[in-house]
N, C-alpha and C positions, 0 to 999 in steps of 0.2 A: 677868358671870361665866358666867350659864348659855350665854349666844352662845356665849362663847369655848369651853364644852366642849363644843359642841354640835359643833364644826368637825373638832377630834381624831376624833371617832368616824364622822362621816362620811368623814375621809382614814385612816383604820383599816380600813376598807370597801371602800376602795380598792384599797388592798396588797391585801388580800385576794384580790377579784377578781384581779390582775396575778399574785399570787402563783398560783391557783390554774390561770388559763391558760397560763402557764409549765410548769407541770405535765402538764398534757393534753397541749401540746405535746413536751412532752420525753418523755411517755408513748406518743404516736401514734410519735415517732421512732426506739424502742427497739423497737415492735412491729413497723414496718418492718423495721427491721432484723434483729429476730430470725426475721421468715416471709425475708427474703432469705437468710441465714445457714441455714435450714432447706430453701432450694431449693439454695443451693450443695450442701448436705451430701447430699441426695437426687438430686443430680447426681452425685456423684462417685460415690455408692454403686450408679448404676445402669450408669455408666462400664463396669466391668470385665465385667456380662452384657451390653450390647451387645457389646462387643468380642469377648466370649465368641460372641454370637451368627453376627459377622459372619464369623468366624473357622470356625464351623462351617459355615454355608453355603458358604465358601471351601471347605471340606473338600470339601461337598457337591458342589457343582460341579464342582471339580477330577477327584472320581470319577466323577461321571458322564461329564465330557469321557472320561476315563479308559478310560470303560467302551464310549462311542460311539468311541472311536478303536481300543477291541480289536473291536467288530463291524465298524468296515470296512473293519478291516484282514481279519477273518477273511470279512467277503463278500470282499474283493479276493481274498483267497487261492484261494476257491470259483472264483470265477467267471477267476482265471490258472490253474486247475485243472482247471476245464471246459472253456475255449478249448484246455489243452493236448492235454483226451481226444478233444475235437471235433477238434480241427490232427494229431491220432495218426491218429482213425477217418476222416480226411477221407483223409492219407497214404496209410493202407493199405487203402482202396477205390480208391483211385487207383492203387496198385502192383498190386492186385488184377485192377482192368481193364485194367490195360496189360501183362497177360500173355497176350493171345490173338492174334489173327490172323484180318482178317475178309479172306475171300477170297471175289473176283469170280467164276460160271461162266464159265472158259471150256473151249475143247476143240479139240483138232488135230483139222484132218482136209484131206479131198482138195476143190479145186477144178480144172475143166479148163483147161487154158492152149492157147490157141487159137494161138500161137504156136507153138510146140512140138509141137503133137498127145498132150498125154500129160497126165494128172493129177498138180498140185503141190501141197503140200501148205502151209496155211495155219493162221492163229489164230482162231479164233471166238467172237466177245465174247457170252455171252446176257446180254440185258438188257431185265426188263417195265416197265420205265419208258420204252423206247423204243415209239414205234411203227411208225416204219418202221423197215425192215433196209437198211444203208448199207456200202458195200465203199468204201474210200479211191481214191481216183481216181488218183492215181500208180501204186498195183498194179492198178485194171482196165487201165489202157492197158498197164501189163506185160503179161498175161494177154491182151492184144486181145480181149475183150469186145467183141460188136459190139452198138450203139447204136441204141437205138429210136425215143428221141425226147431234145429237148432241151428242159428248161424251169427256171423259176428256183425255188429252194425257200426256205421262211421255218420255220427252226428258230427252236421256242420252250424255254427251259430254266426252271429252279428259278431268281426271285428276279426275273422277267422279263424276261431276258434274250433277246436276237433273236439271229438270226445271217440275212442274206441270203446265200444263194449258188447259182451255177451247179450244175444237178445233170443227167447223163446215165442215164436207165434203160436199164439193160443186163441180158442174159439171161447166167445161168450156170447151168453142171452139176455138182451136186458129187456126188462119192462117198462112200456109205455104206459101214458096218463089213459090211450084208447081199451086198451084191455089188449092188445095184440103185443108180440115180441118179437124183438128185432135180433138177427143172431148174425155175428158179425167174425171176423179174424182180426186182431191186432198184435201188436207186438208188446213185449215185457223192456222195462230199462230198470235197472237199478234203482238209480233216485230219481223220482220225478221234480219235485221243489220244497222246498225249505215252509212252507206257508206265506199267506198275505192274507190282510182286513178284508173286509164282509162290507158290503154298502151299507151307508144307518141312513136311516129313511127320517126326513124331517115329518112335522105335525102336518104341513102341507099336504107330503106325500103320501104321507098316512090316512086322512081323509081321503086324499083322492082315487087311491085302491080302494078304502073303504066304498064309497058313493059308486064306484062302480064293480062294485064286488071282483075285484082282480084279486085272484092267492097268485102269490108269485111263489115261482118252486125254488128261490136262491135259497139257499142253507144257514145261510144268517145272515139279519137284515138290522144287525145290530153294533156294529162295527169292530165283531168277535176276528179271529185269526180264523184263515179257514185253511185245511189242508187235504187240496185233488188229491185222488186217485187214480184217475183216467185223465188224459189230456185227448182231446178229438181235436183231432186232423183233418185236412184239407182231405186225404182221402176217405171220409166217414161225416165229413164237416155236416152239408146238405142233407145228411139219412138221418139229423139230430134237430138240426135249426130248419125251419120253416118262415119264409122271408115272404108273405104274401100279403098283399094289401098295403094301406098306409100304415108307417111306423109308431106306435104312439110315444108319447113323451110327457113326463109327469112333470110336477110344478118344478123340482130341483133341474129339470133339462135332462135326468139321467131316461133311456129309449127303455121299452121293452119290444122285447123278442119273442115268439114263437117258438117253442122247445115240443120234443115229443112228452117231456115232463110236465110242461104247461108255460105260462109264459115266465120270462126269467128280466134281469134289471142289467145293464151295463151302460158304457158312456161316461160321459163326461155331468157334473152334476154338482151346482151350486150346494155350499154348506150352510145352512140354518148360522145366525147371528149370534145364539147361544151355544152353540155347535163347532165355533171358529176354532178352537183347539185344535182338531183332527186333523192330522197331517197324513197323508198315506205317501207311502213310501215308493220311490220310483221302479216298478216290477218290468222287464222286458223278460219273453220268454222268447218267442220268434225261433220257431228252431226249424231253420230252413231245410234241413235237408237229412232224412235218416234213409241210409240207401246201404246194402247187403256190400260187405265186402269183402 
């Protein structure tokens, strides 16, 4: 009898255990589930401030693009603003210099034509870039200029340019505005130049030669094409131009000079308002260097 209740209370013991890990299990399952159910809920509830968040950083962004797209647009504005004052002030220094008229010295006057017996009247280029003095060779042989010697010449110019050519020194006489003649040696070249414009005198400067009785001996004071015969030289430059005293200068700013012809107009020299048309064209002669070779 006592065996047999002895068996009861040990399978009573049993259940127990069974029973009570059943337990803890169903207990750990509920705790799970309640921390899950406490993450869901702390999720959703955090849901609406990110969103909140992201939404505002959107904001932020959006404005700052915003803000970098009103600066570059306002530098574009500057800087199509500035090109336009610089493309104005560029224009109107350019309208500004293209109102003058730079004009060459030259000056009429007499050479003897040995043909004829009598003095003819020609164009004379001054120019101190040159150094010899050169009379085109087609008018000495007008002129019969008699020839001294023959030899070949090596013109050098701006930018190294040569020229080889035949050249004849010849003797000529020319007559001054004093009554006295100047008799000198130069050289023959081929082609002297092609032509260039004649100063045009405004009403200004027309009066103001007037008023003070100035004849100027340029050969046209009308903005005709003019085409030298003579080019004077650095070696002949001084026995032509007379550089004494204060230089004058007429209302356009163009100087006169001292010539044995009389006085003559060169310079630089504002163009009259009605006048603006004239354009003279860029002329360099500068001929550095005609030397025997």
């Amino acid at each position: 009898m006592r065996q047999r209740s002895a068996a009861p209370g040990r399978e009573s013991k049993g259940i127990s255990q069974t029973v009570r890990s059943d337990y803890q299990q169903t207990q750990q399952r509920d705790n799970i589930s309640y921390a899950r159910n406490e993450a869901i809920s702390q999720s959703h509830q955090q849901r609406p401030t990110m969103r909140k968040n992201h939404n505002t950083n959107l904001h932020i962004e959006e404005n700052e693009i915003e803000e970098e797209t009103k600066e570059d647009d306002a530098i574009t504005s500057e800087v199509e603003l500035h090109s336009t004052v610089n493309h104005t002030a560029i224009r109107r220094t350019l309208d500004t210099q293209g109102r003058y008229q730079i004009i060459l010295m030259t000056a009429e006057g007499s050479i003897w034509n040995h043909n004829t017996d009598k003095f003819e009247k020609v164009v004379f280029l001054f120019d101190t870039g040159a150094q010899k003095t050169i009379i085109e060779e087609e008018f000495a042989v007008k002129l019969g200029l008699p020839r001294l010697k023959t030899e070949m010449c090596l013109m050098s110019g701006i930018g190294g340019n040569t020229e080889m050519f035949e050249s004849n020194v010849v003797s000529v006489k020319i007559g001054t505005a004093y009554g006295k003649d100047l008799d000198i040696l130069i050289q023959t070249k081929p082609i002297l130049t092609k032509g260039f414009p004649s100063v045009k005198l405004s009403p200004a400067d027309q009066a103001f030669l007037q008023d003070r009785n100035i004849l100027v001996c340029n050969p046209n004071i009308r903005d005709e094409n003019q085409l030298p015969q003579i080019l004077v030289g650095l070696d002949h430059y001084y026995d032509f131009v007379h550089e004494k005293g204060e230089i004058l200068q007429i209302p356009s700013g163009l100087r006169l000079a001292g010539t044995i012809f009389g006085p003559t107009l060169y310079g630089r020299g504002s163009i009259d308002a009605q006048d603006s048309d004239i354009t003279a064209p860029a002329v360099a002669h500068c001929i550095t260097a005609v030397t025997s070779a």
